[in-house]
N, C-alpha and C positions, 0 to 999 in steps of 0.2 A: 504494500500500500504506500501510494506518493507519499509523502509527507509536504505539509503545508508551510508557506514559508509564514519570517517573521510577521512579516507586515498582515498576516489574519488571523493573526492569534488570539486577535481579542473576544471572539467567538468561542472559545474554552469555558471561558467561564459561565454558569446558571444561570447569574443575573445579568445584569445591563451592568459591564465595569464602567468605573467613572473614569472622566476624560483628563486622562494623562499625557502631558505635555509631549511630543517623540522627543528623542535625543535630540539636540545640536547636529551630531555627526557621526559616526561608527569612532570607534575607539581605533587608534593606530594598528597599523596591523600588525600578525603576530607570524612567527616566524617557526613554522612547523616542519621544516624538514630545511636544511643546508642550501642553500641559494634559493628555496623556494617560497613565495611571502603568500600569504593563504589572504583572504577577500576579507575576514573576519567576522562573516556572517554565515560561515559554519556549510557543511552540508546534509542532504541527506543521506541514510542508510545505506539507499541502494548506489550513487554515486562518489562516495567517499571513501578514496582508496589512498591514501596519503599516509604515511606513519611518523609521527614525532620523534624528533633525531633524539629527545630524552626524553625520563621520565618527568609525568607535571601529574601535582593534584591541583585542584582549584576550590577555594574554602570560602562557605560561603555562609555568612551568617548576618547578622542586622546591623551590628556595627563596624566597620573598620577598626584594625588594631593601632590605631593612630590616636596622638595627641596633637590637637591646634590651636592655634594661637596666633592671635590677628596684632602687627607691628602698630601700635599705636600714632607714632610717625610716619610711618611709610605709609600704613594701609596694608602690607603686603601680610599673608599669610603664611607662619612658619608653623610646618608639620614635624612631628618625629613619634618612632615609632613607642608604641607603651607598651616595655618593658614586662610589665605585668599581665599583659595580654594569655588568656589560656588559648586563644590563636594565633597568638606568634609563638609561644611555648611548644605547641606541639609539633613543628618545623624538627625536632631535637628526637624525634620520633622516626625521620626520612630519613635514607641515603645523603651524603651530602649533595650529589647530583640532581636530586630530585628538586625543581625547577616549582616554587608553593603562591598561587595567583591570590587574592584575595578580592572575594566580591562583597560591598556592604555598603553602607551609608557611616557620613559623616556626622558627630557629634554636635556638629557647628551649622551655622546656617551659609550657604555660599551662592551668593548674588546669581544672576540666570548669566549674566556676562560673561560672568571669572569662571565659569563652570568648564569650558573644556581647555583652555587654560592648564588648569588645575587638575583635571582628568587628566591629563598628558604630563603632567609634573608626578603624581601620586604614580602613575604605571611606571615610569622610569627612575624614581628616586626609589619606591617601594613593593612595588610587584604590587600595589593596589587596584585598584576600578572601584570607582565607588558609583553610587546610584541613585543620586540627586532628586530623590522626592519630592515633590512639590511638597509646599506647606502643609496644605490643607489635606492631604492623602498622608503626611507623616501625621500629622496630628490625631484624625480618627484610626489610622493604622496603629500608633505603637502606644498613643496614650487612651485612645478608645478601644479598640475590639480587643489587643492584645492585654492591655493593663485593664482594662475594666469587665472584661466578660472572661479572656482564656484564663488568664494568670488566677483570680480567685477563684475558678470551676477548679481546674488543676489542684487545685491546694485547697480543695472540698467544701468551696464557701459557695450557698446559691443565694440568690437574688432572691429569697423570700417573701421581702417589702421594700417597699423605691428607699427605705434608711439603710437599708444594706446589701447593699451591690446594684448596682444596673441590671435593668432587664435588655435583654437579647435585641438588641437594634439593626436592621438588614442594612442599614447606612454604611455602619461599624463595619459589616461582613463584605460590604461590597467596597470599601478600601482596602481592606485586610488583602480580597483577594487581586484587588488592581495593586498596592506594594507590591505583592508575589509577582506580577506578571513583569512589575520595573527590573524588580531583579531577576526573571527567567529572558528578559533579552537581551543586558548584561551579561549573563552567562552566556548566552548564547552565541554573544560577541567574540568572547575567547574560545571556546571551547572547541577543542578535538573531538567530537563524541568516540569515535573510535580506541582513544590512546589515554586521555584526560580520563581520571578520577576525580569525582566530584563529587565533594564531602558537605553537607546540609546540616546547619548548629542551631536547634530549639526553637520552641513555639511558633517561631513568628513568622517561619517558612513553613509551616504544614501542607500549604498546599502547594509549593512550589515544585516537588518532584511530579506530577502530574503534569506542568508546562512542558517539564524539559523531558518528560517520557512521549511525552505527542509529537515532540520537535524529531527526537533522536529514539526512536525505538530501543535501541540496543547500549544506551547511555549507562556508563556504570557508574553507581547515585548510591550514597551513602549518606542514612540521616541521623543525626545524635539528637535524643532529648534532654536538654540538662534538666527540666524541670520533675513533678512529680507528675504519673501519671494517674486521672483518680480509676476510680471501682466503675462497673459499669451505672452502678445505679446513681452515679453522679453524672457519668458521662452523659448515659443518653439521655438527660433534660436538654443537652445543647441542639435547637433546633438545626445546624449542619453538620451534624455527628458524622453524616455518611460520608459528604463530602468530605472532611479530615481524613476520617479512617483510610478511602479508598485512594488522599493524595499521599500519605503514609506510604501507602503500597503500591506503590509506584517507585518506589526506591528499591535497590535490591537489597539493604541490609540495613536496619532499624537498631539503631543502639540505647539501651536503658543503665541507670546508674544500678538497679536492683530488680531483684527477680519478682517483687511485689508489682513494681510497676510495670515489666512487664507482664507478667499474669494477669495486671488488667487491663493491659492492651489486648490481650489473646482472648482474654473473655466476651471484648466489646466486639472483637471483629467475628468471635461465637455467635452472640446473641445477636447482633445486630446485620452482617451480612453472611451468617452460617457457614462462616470458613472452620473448618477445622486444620489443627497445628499435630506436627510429631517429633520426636527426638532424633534426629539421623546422625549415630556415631557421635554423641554430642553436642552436638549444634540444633538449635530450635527451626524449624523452619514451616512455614504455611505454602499452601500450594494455590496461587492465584491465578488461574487462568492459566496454567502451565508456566508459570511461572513461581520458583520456588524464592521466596522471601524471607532471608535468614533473619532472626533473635540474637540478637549480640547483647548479656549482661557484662557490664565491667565499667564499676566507677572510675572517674578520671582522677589524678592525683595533680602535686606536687610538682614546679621545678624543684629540684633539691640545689642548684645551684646558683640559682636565683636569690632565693633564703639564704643560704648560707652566706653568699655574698653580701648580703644588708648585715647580717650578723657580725662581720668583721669589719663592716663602717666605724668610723671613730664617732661618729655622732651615734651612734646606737651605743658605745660602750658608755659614753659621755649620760647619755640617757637612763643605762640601768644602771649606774652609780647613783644618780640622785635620785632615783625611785626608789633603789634599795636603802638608801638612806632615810627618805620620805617615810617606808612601813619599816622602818629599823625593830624586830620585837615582835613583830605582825608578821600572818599569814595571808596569802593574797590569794582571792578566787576572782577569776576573770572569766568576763564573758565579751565576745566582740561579735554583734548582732546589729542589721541593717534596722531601722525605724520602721515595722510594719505588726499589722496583727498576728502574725504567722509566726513570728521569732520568739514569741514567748517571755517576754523580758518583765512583762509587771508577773506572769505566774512567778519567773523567776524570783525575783523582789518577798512574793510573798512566801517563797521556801526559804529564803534566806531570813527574814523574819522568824520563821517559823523555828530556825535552827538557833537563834539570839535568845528567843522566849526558854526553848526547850533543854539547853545546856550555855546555859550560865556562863561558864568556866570560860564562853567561847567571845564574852563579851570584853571587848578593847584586847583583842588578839587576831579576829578575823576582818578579814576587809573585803567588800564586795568590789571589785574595779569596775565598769559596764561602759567599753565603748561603745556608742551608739554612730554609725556608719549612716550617711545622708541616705535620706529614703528614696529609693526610685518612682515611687509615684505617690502623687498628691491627692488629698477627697478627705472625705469626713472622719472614716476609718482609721487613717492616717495619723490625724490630731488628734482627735480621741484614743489612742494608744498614747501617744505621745505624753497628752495630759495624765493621763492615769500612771503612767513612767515615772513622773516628775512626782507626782502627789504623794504615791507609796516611798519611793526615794526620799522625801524629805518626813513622813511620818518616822521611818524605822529612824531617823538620824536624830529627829527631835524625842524619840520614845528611849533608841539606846546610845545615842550619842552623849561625848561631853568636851570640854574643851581640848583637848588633843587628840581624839578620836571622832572619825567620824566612819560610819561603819559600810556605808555607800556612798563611793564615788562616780558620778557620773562624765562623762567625756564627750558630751556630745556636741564635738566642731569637729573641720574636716583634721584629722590622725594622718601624721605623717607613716609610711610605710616602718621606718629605722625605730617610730616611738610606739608603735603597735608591737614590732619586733622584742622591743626591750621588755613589754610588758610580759610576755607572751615566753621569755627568757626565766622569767621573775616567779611566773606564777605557781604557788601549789596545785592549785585542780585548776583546770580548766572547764566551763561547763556551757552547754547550748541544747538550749531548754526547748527548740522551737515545736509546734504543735503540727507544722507540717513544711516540709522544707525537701527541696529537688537532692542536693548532694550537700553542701555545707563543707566548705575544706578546713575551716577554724582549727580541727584537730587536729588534722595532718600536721597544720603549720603551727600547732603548739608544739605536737612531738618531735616536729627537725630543732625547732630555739630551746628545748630541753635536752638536746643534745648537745649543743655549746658548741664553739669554736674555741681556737689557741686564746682569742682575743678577747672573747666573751668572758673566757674563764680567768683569766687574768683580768678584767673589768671586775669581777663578781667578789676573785678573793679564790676561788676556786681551782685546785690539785686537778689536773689534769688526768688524772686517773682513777678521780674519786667517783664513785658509783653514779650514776645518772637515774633521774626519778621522773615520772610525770603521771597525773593522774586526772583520768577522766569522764564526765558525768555526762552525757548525752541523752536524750531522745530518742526513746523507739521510734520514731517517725521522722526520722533525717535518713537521707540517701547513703552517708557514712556509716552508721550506725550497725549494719552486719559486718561489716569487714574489720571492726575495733573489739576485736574478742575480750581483749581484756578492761574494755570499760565497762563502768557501770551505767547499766542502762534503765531509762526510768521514764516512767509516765507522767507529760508537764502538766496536764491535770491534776495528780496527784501529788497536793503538795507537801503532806507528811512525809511519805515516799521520797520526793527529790529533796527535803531538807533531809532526813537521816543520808540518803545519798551524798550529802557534799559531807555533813560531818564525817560519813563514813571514810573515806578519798580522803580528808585531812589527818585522819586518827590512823588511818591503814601501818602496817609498820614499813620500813624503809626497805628491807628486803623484798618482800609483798609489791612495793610500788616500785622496786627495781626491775623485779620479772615481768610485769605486766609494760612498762616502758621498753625493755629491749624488744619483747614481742612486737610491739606497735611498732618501734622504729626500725628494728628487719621487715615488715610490710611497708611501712611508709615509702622506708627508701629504696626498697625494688618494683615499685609500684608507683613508679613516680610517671608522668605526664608525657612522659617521651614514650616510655610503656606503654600506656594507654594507647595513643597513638597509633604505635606499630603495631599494638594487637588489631585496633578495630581495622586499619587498612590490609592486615593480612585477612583476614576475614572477608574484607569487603571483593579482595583481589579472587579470593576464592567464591563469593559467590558469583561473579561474576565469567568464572574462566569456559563457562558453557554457554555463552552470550551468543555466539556464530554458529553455534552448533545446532541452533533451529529454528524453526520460520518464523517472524514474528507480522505481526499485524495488528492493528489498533480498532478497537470498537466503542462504541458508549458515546454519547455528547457530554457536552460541557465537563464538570468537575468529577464525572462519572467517569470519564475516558480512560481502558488500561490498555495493554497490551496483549494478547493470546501467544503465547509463545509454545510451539508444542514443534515434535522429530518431524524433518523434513519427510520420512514417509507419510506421516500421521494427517490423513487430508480428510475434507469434508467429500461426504457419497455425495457427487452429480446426479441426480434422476435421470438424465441424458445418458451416463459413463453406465449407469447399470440398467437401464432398458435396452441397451444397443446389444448387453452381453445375453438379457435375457429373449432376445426375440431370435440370437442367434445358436440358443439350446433347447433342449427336446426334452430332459428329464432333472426335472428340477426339485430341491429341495428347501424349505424357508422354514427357519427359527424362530419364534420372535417371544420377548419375556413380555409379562402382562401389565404389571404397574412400573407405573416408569416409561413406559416404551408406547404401547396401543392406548394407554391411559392414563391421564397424568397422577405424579403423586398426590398434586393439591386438591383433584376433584374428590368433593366430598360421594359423589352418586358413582360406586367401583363397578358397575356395569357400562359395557362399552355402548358407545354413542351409536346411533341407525348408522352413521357414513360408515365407520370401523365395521361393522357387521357386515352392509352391503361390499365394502373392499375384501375380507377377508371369507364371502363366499362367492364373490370372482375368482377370487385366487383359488381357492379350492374345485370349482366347479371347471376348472383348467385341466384336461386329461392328463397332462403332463408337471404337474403339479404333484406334492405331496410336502404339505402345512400342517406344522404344529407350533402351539401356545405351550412354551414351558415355563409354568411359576411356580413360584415356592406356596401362592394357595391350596387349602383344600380342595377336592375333588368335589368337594357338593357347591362352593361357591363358582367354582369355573364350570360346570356340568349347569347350573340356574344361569349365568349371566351370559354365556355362549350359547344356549339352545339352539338360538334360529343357527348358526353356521352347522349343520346335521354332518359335513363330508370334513369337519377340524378336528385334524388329531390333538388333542390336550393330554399333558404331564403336567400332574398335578405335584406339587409338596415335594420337588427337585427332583421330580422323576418316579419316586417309590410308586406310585401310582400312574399308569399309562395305557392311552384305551387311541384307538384308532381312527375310531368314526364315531357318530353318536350309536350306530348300529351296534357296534361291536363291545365286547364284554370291559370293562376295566382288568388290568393286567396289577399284578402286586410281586414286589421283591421279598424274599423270605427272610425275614429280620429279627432278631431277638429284640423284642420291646418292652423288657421287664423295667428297665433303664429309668422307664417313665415315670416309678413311682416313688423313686429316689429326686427326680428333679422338680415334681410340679409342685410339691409341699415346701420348695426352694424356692421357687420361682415366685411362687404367693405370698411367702415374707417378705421378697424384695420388690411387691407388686404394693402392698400396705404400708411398705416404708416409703413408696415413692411416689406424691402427689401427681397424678397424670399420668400413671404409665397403665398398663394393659397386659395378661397374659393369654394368648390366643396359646388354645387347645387344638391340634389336627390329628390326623389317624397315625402319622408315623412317626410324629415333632410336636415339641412344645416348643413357644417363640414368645419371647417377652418382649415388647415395644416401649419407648420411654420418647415417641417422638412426639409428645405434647407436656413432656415433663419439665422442669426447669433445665437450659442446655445445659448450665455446670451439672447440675445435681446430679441428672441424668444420665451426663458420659460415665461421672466420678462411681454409680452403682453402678451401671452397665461393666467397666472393668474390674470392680470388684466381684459381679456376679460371673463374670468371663473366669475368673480364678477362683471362687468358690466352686462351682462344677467343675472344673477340670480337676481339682483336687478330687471330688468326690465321683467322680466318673473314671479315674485311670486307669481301671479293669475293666469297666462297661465296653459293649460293644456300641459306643455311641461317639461323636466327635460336635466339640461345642466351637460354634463360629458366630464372630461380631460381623455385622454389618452395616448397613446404613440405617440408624435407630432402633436398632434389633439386637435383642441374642439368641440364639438359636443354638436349640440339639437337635440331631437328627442320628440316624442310623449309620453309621460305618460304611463307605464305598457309594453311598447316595447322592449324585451330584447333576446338574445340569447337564455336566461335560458326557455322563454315562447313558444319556438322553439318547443326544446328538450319534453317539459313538452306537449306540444300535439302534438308532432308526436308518443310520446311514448303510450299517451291515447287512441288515435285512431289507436294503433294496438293493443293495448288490447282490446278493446271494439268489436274489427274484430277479435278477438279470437285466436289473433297472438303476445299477450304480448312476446316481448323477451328475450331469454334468456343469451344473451351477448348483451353487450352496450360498445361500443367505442366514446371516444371524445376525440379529438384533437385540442388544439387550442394554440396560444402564448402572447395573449393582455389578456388583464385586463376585457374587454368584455366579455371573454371565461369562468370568473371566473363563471360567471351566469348559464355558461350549466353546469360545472361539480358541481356546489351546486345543482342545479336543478334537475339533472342525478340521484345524491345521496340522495336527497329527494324523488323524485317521486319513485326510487324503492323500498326504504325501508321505505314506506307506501303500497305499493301493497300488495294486498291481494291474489297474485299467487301462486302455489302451488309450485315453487320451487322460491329459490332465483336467481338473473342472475349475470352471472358476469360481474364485470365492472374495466373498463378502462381508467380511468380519467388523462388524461397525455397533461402537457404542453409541451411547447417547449421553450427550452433554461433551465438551471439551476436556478430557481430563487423561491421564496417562493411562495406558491399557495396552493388553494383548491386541488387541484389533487398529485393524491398519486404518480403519474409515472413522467417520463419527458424524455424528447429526446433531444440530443443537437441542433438540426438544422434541415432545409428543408429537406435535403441528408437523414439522420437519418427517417425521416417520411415518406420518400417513399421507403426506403428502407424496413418498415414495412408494408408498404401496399401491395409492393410486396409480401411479403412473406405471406401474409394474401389472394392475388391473385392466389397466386402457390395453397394454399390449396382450393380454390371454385372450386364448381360444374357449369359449365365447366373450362376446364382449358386456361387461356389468352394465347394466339397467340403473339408473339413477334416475330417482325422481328428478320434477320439473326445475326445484326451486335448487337442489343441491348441484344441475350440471348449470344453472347460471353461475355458483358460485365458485363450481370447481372450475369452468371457463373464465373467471376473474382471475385466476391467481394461475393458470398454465397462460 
């Protein structure tokens, strides 16, 4: 499929995007292969055959790793890069040749003038491009839909009443996703799709791998969340849930700080567009449209030599001299927390009270430090913490303070990096109390400045080879918080709890807090940011490395748009490509499974439609015909809802039962079925345990269904009931199989595939082997006739080969070399397979207008 250029891409999106300025100019061109300079507006899939003389990723996130600053004299603007950037930090992660683009927006506002200018300054000073948002699109983009609707959903706050949080505004949404699109032609400007990896950083691009999956089918796209991700029953109040999830998966490789958050990523994309996930060899991975979308958990760390470098600054030592001086006698507990409701800082306040009131001993010897970090965004919320911060802060000081103690300090202006540092050097616990928070590095970075340098420890008074200590008090609900084994963890709720928690951490003995400290800082410091890094991009390198390996094609409008990626054999059945085959054979055989296939799973009415019945006694009523419906129903529901076809052979319950015509007797396999009476008193416990589920009784199987049950709930018994029967069956003559909302026993050697395999033999044997074979089916059951199909004929010993037609339904990986999208799609070929047989089907009046609409 073409792919569409830049200039009409504003048709992607569901709503009407708003009207976004175009660039000035294309950005200078970019130099892709040795003497050759590329156009820099990229190409498509099927023409782009160029390879980049190195390697390049291109990092793309909201803001630029850049600091500016406008000459007050000149006017002129002077950039340099911040240092502190976790997107310039993970550069330390790459090969040194690897060649790091950076796509994002400026901090600063810069005049419509100076803008390409300055666009060609930042790409040749810094490997930047940045994406000069108008105003009014940065404004509802990053301070409305992303700070006022994603950011508190993400971190489990709803919009209950207009006093606490914004309600869902399409304004908001319909900036959110015109930002995306500024920065998907940006990207699009540099980008190699073929060679270029291109890595996507948090919230605020959600839907942006969906642009650049439309532009570049075969784009290898890699997206980090740093934030939290919530549950679904937060999730899906957000009215474009679907759109996120499905620009999500558009990426080949989804990264999470924690496996909570991912589990409820995987739940949402459960409940909400029925993907199911599996574990392959370690790696988490969904299967979307044949395309496989890996799970990448692994929190991001630390420079370690970033810290360590501020640590051996002389203003940092200058610093913890007169702080240590300051609490001469005093223990210090520090918390460094941005100003918002989420960080926890008055719960904090009020455990520390709590620890004042409840141990005495601890008063004019502990001290609270509390840096408060400028808040990123502003509203009611905001102040109202704030004030509450101040009010409890100055209660505890006037309750247990006195004139040389005061028992909380508060810090709230902008913190020099070196005076953070010193603090953070100094401190006995360190504690981050937040009530919900994406990853939170606070700790890391207290555990490297508890580690000291030459310089530090010489500042402090401290033996260089005196034991190292740190101790720390976290939140279950921070992103760090599994990987800090040896802290104590606590709920900010509970403030009794997180006060015995800190006096715990200060009383701990020195030994106790020396093993817990190395543990931390042997993770710290091999799990540092460069790490990070090179994990997610080996990851990403590998989901990526079967990109060429198969056909892709793009379907769905607007924010819906993915890709089908599936084995170049793996094609859709032509009704052209298989009537030509069937008008040119003489004995024919056709398979077809019943739900799923001739009837859709959704239709609540499981008996087949007049068209279905009329197709499938054309096709029968064909002398050279021989059709049978093989499902896993009973013989009394398919014998009532087929009647009128009198010449269709049905296999009922995967075969065990098989009858020929309606004429003819039902046939049955000799089975031991004592099996039964051990499973169905099983099945009905886990039928009562599980709100919605069902156990259907048949003559040779019992089948438990759960597909109106909760989808967690529901899988999570289904594989527990998959492993309670197989325990209790591993002498039965029976075999228990999952399937598509099913569990299922059945008899030993009973399969679809055994159908196929002697209805085929007993028309050889009658001197009627055939010479076309169709089979249709859409479960995992069906896999068995089209292996079987493909066995048994090319073993025959016939004097011609037959052809065959091995086709599922729906897009998905299989045995069979064809597929059909849907029920609609299956009868539409049957029709067409009907028009061709000897005689020709009778259709009423009203059904050949319609079937003449659509041929």
């Amino acid at each position: 499929m073409a792919s569409r250029s830049c200039g009409n891409f504003l048709d992607l999106a569901s709503e009407e995007l708003l009207d976004v300025p175009q660039t000035l100019r294309g950005l200078p061109k970019v130099m892709t292969l040795p003497g050759i300079i590329s156009d820099g507006n990229g190409s498509s899939d099927a023409d782009s055959d160029s390879t980049s003389c190195h390697e390049r990723k291109i990092i793309v996130a909201n803001m630029l790793p850049l600091q500016a600053q406008k000459d007050n004299e000149t006017g002129k603007w002077r950039f340099s890069l911040d240092e502190d950037s976790l997107l310039l930090q993970l550069k330390d992660g790459f090969s040194p040749e690897t060649e790091v683009i950076y796509v994002g927006s400026l901090k600063v506002e810069i005049e419509a003038n100076e803008q390409e200018e300055i666009a060609q300054r930042l790409l040749d000073d810094f490997n930047c491009v940045p994406t000069f948002l108008p105003i009014d699109i940065q404004r509802r983009f990053y301070y409305g839909f992303c700070k006022q609707q994603l950011w508190p959903l993400f971190h489990y706050m709803l919009p209950m009443c207009p006093d606490h949080g914004e309600r869902f505004d399409r304004q908001l949404w319909q900036a959110y996703v015109s930002a995306n699109k500024v920065f998907a032609d940006k990207v699009m400007e540099i980008a190699n799709p073929e060679d270029d990896f291109i890595w996507i950083h948090d919230y605020h691009l959600m839907v942006l791998p969906t642009f650049l999956r439309k532009r570049y089918h075969r784009v290898k796209l890699g997206f980090f969340l740093h934030s939290p991700f919530p549950s679904s029953e937060i999730y899906r109040t957000l009215p474009v849930r679907d759109e996120i999830l499905k620009g999500l998966l558009n990426s080949d490789l989804i990264g999470f700080h924690t496996f909570d958050y991912a589990r409820h990523f995987l739940s949402c994309c459960g409940r909400m567009l029925g993907l199911d996930y599996e574990s392959k060899r370690g790696h988490i991975g969904l299967d979307y449209f044949g395309r496989t979308v890996y799970i990448k958990i692994l929190p991001v760390g630390i420079h370690m030599g970033r810290l360590e470098s501020v640590l051996n600054l002389a203003t940092t030592c200058n610093k913890v001299k007169e702080i240590q001086e300051q609490f001469k006698g005093k223990k210090v507990i520090l918390g460094v927390d941005d100003m918002d409701i989420f960080k926890g800082i008055s719960l904090k306040l009020l455990a520390f009270e709590q620890l004042l009131q409840q141990h005495r001993e601890s008063q004019g010897k502990l001290v609270l430090v509390q840096i408060v970090n400028p808040a990123r965004s502003t509203g009611k919320d905001v102040q109202e913490a704030k004030r509450e911060t101040y009010l409890t802060a100055q209660r505890i000081n006037v309750v247990y303070g006195y004139a040389d103690y005061q028992p909380v300090i508060l810090i709230d202006r902008p913190c020099p990096r070196y005076e953070k540092t010193a603090y953070y050097a100094l401190a006995e616990c360190c504690i981050v109390n937040a009530v919900r928070d994406g990853m939170n590095l606070v700790p890391y970075k207290y555990i490297v400045c508890r580690q000291g340098s030459s310089s530090m420890d010489e500042a402090m008074g401290i033996k260089r080879d005196s034991p190292r200590t740190s101790m720390l008090v976290v939140s279950e609900f921070i992103g760090c918080s599994p990987s800090l084994s040896g802290a104590i963890r606590v709920n900010p709720w509970d403030i009794d709890s997180v006060a015995e928690a800190m006096n715990m951490a200060i009383t701990m003995p020195v030994a106790e807090k020396q093993l817990r400290h190395e543990k931390h800082y042997r993770y710290v410091s091999s799990h540092d940011v460069a790490y990070w890094a090179r994990s997610f991009m080996q990851d990403l390198e590998r989901a990526c490395k079967d990109h060429y390996d198969k056909r892709c094609w793009g379907i769905g409008l607007g924010l819906g748009f993915r890709v089908i990626s599936l084995s170049p054999s793996f094609r859709k059945l032509s009704v052209d490509h298989i009537v030509s085959a069937y008008k040119r054979t003489n004995r024919r055989a056709i398979f077809l499974d019943y739900d799923g296939t001739v009837v859709s799973q959704s239709s609540l009415v499981r008996s087949p439609s007049p068209e279905v019945v009329n197709v499938l006694n054309a096709l029968c009523n064909d002398p050279n015909n021989t059709v049978f419906i093989v499902s896993g129903r009973g013989r009394t529901s398919l014998s009532d809802w087929l009647a009128p076809c009198e010449k269709l052979g049905l296999a009922a319950e995967h075969g065990y039962f098989l009858r020929w015509d309606k004429t003819s007797e039902w046939e049955s396999l000799a089975a031991d079925l004592d099996w039964k009476n051990i499973v169905e008193p099983i099945m009905k416990q886990y039928t009562e345990a599980t709100d919605g589920s069902q156990m259907e009784v048949k003559e040779s199987a019992l089948v438990w269904h759960h597909q109106d049950a909760d989808p967690d709930f529901g899988s999570c018994q289904a594989k527990e009931l998959l492993d309670h029967l197989e325990s209790v069956l591993a002498n039965e003559p029976a075999v228990v199989q999952r399937g598509q909302h099913i569990v299922e026993v059945k008899p030993q050697g009973v399969t679809k595939g055994l159908v196929a395999e002697k209805v085929l033999s007993m028309l050889a044997n009658n001197g009627r082997a055939p010479d076309f074979v169709v089979c249709i089916g859409d479960d995992r059951s069906d896999e068995d006739m089209f292996e079987s199909i493909s066995n048994t004929v090319s073993n025959s010993s016939g004097p011609t080969v037959p052809e065959i037609f091995a086709c599922t339904v729906g897009r998905k990986p299989s045995k069979a070399k064809y597929y059909l999208d849907d029920t609609a799609d299956v009868v539409r070929l049957l029709r067409g397979l009907a028009n061709a047989s000897n005689p020709k089907p009778r259709y009423s009046a009203e059904f050949q207008v319609a079937f003449d609409a659509v041929f």
